[in-house]
N, C-alpha and C positions, 0 to 999 in steps of 0.2 A: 782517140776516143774523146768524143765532146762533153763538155760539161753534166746534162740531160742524162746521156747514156749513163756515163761514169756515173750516175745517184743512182739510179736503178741498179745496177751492179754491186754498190757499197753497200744499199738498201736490206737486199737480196742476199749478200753476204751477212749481214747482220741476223737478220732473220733465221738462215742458214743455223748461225751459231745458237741461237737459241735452241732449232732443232737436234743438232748435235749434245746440248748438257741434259737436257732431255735424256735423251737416248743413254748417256753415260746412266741414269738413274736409273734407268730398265734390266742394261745388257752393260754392268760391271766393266772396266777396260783390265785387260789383263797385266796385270805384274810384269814389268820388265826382269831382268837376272842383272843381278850384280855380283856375280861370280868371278873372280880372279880381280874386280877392280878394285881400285887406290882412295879407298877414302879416308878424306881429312876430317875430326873432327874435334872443333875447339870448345873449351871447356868440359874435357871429357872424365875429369877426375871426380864427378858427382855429379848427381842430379838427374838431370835430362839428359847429359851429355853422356854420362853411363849407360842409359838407358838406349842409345841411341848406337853405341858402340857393342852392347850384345844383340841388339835386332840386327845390324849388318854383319856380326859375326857370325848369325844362326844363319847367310845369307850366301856365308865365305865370299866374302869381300875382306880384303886385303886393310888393315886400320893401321891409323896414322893418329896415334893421338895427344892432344894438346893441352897442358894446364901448366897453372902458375904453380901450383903443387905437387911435388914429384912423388910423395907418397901416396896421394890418392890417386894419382893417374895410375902408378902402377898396380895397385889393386885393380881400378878397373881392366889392364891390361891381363892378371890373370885371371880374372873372371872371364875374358875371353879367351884365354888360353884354354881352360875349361871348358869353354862350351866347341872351340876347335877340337879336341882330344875327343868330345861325345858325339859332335856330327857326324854321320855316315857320307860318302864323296856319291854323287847322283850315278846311277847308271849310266855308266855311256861317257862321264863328264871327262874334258879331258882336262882340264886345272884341277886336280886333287889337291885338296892340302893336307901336306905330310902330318899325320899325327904328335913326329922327332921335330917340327921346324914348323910351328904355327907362324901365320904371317899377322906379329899385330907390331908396329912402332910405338915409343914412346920419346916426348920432346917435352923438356920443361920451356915455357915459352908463357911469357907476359903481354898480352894480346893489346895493352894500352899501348903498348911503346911501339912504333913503325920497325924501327933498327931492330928488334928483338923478332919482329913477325919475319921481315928481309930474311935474313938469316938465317933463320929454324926454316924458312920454307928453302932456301938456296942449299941447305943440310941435307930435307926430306928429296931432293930433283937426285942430288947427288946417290944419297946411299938407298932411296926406295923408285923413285924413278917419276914421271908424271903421274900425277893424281888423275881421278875422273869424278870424287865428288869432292865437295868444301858446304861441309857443313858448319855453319855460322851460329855457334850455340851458345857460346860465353857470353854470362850476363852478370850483374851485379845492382847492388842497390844501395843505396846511402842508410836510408831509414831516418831521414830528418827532416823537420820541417825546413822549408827555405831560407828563413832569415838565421836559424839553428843551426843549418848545414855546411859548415869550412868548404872552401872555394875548393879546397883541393879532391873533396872527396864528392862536389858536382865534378870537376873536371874527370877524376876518376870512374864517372858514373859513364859520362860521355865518350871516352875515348874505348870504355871495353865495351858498352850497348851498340855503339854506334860506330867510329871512328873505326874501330879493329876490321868492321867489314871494307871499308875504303883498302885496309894495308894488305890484307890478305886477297882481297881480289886482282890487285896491283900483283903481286906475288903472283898469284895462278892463272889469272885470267890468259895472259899472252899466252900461252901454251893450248888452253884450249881454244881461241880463238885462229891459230893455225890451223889445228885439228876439226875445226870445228864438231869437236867434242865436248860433254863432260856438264857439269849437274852443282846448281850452286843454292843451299838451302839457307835462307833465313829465319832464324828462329826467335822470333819477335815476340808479341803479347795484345791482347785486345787494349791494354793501354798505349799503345801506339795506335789506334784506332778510335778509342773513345777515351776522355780524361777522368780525373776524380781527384781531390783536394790532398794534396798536403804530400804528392810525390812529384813533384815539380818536374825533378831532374830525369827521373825514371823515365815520366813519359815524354818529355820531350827526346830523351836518347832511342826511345822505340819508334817515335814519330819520323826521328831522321832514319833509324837502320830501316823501316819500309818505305820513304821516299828513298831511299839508294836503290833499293829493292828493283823500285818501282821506274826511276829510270832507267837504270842497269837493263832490265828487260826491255826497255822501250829502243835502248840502244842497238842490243843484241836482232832486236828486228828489223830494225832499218840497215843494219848491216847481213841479212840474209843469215845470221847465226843460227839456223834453224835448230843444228845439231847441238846445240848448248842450251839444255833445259834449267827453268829458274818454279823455284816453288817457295812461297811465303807460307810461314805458320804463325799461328797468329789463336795462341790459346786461352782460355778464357785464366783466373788463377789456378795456378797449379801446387797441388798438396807437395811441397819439398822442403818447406820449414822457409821460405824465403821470406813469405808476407805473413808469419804466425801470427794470430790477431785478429785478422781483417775479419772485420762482421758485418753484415748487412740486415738489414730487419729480419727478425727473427720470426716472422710469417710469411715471408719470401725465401729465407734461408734453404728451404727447400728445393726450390725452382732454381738456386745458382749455387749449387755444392762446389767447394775447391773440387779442382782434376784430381782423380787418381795418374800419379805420374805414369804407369803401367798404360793406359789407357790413351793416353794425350800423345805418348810417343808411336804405341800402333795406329792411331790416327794419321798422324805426320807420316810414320812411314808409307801407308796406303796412299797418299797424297802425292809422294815421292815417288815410287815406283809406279804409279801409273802418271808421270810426267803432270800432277794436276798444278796448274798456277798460282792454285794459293787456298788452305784449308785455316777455315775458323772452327775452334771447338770448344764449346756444343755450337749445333747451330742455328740457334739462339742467338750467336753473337753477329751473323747477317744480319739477322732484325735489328736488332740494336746499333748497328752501323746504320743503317737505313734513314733510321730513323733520325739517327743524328745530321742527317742532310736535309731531312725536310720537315722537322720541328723548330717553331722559331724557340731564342735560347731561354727565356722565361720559362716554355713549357718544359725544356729537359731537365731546368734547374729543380722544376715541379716535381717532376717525375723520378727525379734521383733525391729528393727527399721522403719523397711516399717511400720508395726503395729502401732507404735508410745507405744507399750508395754515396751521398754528398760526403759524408763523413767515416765512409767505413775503411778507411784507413789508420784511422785515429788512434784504435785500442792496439793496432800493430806498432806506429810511431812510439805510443806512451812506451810499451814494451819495449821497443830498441835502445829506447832511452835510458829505465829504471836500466835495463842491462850494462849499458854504456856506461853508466854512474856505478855499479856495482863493482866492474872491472876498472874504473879508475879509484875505486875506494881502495881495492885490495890492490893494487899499482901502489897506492900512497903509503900503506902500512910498511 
């Protein structure tokens, strides 16, 4: 194929694909089933991670779950126990799950460390068997200003935002890449998308977990991985007590409410089970990526002051602090 032809083709493909998300907006794509399958998912002991862990339980998919905290993971494990014991098995289905033998795993496991990821995953092949999703949920945050913040707890901010996807994909990917099977979620943040003052560490660890993201799938393409689907989430802030604080002009405050974390995870999941590439929520937050490509950077700095966004990390910072100081007060007594 010549040059000439080959544009028309790409052109036309291009085009194509507009027609196609279109059409997704008319005529809904249907839910895949994740019924009897193995998903992983890290930071499952709270948060989003919990949340993420009873949507695919209400789903009987098989869970594997992952925290640095073994008390909270395993509550979240019988909150899923609970909701296996109240599902009814589908007509017809032929993977029931036993009411006597709920399928949920639990693994304490420190997602900064490689050798700890190694490991727990070399555990989970052994005693649950291949996985089919690797949900990427564990996150973390400093709460300091940069020149405030001990090197160790950027580095720490780094190796579980970001770095942990490198180990864990090292871990599962070979498997699915034989099978070319199997479903790998990053669970990112709109500040991996767009910045704002005084969280340095954070957003540079979202900027790399959706550049890995972001190759990863450019990878998976060129190598015909078709059957290995990849979905980025990528939320606006989320109500979980992580950024408490965070304020924005208080005549805007309405137009950018925190997520109800209820909300932000049945987003994700819809995203997930119909294979979609990558969900911002609200979306709101396309616009505002958009726009951060073709506003020169004096007008955005403008525009996140009118917002009261320049700064609206500040009263969160202040607070992790007075916190910080309170708890190393009563440390001294």
């Amino acid at each position: 194929m010549n040059f000439v032809t080959e544009l028309f083709v790409v052109t036309f493909k291009i085009l194509w694909s507009f027609v196609l998300a279109g059409a997704k907006w008319l005529i809904p794509p249907r839910e895949k089933s994740v019924e009897g399958q193995v998903c992983v998912i890290t930071g499952a002991g709270s948060g989003l991670g919990r949340l993420f862990a009873q949507e695919f339980a209400r789903r009987r998919a098989t869970l594997v779950l992952w925290d640095v905290n073994r008390e909270s993971n395993e509550e979240t494990a019988e909150m899923v126990r609970e909701i296996y014991r109240e599902i009814k098995p589908c007509a017809g289905s032929v993977q029931e799950l036993p009411v006597f033998q709920p399928k949920v795993y639990t693994y304490v496991c420190d997602v900064s460390k490689r050798e700890r990821v190694y490991s727990t995953a070399e555990k989970v092949r052994k005693e649950v068997g291949n996985i089919d999703l690797l949900i990427n949920n564990a996150g973390v945050v400093s709460g300091r200003h940069l020149l405030e913040c001990p090197d160790e707890l950027i580095e720490r901010t780094m190796m579980v935002n970001c770095h942990a996807h490198f180990w864990t994909a090292k871990a599962f990917l070979p498997k699915m890449l034989e099978l070319n099977h199997g479903h790998i979620v990053t669970v990112a943040s709109s500040l991996g998308l767009f910045t704002t003052a005084g969280v340095e560490d954070y957003c540079a660890s979202k900027f790399g977990a959706i550049g890995f993201h972001e190759s990863l799938s450019h990878e998976l393409k060129a190598a015909d991985k078709d059957g290995i689907k990849m979905t980025l989430v990528c939320p606006f802030l989320v109500d979980t007590g992580m950024f408490n604080g965070c304020k924005i002009r208080k005549e805007m405050a309405p137009l950018f409410p925190p997520l109800k974390p209820e909300y932000c995870v049945k987003q994700a999941m819809r995203a997930i089970l119909t294979d979609q590439p990558m969900i911002c929520t609200p979306r709101v937050m396309y616009m505002v990526t958009f726009m951060k490509t073709v506003l020169p950077f004096d007008a955005i700095v403008c525009m996140y002051r009118f917002i009261g966004a320049d700064k609206c990390m500040y009263p969160f910072l202040a607070q992790r602090k007075e916190s910080t100081n309170n708890n190393e007060s009563k440390t001294g007594i």
